[in-house]
N, C-alpha and C positions, 0 to 999 in steps of 0.2 A: 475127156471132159472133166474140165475141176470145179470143184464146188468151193465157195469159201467159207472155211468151219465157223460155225456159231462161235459167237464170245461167252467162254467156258463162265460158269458161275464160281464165285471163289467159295475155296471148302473150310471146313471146318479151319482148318491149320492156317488159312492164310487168314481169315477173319478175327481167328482168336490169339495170332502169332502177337500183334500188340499187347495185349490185355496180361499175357503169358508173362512179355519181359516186365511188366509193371509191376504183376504179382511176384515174379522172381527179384525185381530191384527191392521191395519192399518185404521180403523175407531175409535176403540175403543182409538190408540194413537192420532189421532186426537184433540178429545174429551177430552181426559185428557190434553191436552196440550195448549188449546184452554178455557179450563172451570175454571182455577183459574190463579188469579198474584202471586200464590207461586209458581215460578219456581222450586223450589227444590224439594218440593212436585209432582209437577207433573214428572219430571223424575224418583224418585221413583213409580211412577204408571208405567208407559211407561217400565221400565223395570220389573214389576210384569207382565204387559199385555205379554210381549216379553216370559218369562216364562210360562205363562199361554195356550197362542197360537201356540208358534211356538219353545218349545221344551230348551230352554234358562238354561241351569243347574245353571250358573252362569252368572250375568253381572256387567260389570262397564262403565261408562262413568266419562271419564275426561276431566278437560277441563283447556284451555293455559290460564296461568295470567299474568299479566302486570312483574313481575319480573324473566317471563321466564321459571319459573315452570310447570309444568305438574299435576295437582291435582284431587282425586276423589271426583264429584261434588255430583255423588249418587253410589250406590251399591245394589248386591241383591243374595240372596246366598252365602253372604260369610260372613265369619268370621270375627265380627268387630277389627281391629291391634288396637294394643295399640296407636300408634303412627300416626299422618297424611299420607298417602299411599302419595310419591310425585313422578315423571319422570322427565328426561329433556330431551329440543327436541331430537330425533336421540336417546335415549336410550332403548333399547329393542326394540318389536317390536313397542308397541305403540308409543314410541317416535319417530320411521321411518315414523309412517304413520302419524303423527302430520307434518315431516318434509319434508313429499312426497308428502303427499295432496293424496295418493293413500291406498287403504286397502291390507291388505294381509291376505291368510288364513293358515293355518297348520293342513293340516287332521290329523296328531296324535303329538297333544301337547308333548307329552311324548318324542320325540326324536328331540325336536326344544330347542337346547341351549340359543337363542335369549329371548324365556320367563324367564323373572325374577323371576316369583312366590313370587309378592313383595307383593301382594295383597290380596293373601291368598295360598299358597302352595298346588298344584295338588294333589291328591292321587297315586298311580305308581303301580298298582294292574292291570295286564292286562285286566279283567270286565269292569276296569272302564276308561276306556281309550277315550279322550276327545278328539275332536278339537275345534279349536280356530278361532277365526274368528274377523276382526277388520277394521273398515270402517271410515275414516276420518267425522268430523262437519264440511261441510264448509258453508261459509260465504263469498260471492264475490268470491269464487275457491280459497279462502284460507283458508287452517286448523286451526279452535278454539279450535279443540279437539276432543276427538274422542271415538267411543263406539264398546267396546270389549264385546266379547262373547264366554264362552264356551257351546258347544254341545256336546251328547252324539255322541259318535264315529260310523258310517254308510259307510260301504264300497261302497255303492252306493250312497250317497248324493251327491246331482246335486248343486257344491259350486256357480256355476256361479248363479244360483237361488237364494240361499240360499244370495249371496251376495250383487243379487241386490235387495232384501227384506230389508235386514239390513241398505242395503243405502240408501231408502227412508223412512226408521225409521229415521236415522240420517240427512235427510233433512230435515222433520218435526221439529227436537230437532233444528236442525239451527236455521228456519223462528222462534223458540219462543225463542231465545237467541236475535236473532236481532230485535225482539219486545220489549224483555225486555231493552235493549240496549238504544233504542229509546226512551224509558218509563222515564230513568234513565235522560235522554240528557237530555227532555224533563222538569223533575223537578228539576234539575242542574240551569236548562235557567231559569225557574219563581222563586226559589228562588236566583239565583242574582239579576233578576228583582225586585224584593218585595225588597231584602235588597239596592238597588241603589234607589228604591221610597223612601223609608224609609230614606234616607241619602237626597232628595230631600228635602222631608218634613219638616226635622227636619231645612236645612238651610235655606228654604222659608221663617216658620214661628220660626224661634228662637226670643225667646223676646227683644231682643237687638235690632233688625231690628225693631220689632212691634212698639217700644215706641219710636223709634228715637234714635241719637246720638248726640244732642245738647246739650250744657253746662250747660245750665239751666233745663234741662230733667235728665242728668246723675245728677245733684246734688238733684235733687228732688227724 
């Protein structure tokens, strides 16, 4: 006689096995973000981690420049363009959430006319049907930039989760932009310093001053 076993209750490990990779993706971006002054380097890690932990088919992170532009700072998963990948604020989605200071998400990529597919062009094969996910850099609650993502498509993915994981990825990537920001201020200021010492110096001791300006000195 067979019996058919009860449906086991899930343990510790299978319950906490999510929560585990989120804590490990966000120590690990930490770490990387924290461990070298190559900024660019290190958001290339940060979005390997993002892939490695928390399911990332695709990423990019851009970020805002001084002449207004939208540009990709790193990438991962896609296909390198010929050409500079560039936005402007308000264009697309990413350039909304550059211009809204707010993320937006899109459970199936596929039927969101707003993506430009500037960056690398989606596949359109219903297996592989993506959503999209895109969370502002801020700095002082205003957007520098912002880091997009596609996932594989899950009729039940919990985005409100899903979104506020990505936005404390993207707070991380913030505090090291406005490190390096500081970095940057920081050897701007001592080499004006050095070069107004240097302009000190030179009129202290110019040898005109040294020997005098008397008649009998300049004719000597």
């Amino acid at each position: 006689m067979s019996t058919v076993p009860k449906p086991r209750k899930p343990g510790p490990e299978n319950t906490q096995a999510p929560e585990i990779r989120r804590l490990s993706s966000l120590l690990e971006i930490s770490q990387a973000l924290s461990g070298t002054l190559n900024l660019k380097s290190a958001l290339h890690r940060v979005l390997e981690i993002l892939a490695k932990y928390n399911g990332a088919v695709r990423s990019i992170i851009t970020v805002l420049h001084d002449d207004g532009e939208l540009r990709v700072e790193a990438s991962d998963g896609l296909e390198k363009p010929g050409a500079p990948v560039k936005y402007r604020v308000g264009e697309g989605i990413t350039g909304r959430v550059v211009e809204t200071g707010r993320p937006v998400v899109v459970p199936r990529a596929s039927s969101e006319p707003m993506l430009l597919h500037r960056a690398s062009k989606r596949p359109e094969l219903p297996d592989h049907e993506l959503s999209f996910v895109c969370v502002p850099i801020l700095i002082n609650r205003k957007a520098i930039g912002a880091l997009a993502i596609d996932l594989k498509f899950k009729p039940d993915r919990d985005y409100d989760r899903t979104v506020k994981l990505f936005g404390v990825a993207a707070s991380m990537i913030a505090q090291a932009f406005k490190i390096q920001r500081l970095i940057e201020e920081d050897r701007r200021r001592l080499e004006d310093e050095n070069t107004h010492l240097r302009q000190e110096l030179r009129e202290r001791y110019d040898f005109s001053n040294i020997i005098g300006t008397s008649g009998p000195v300049r004719q000597m």
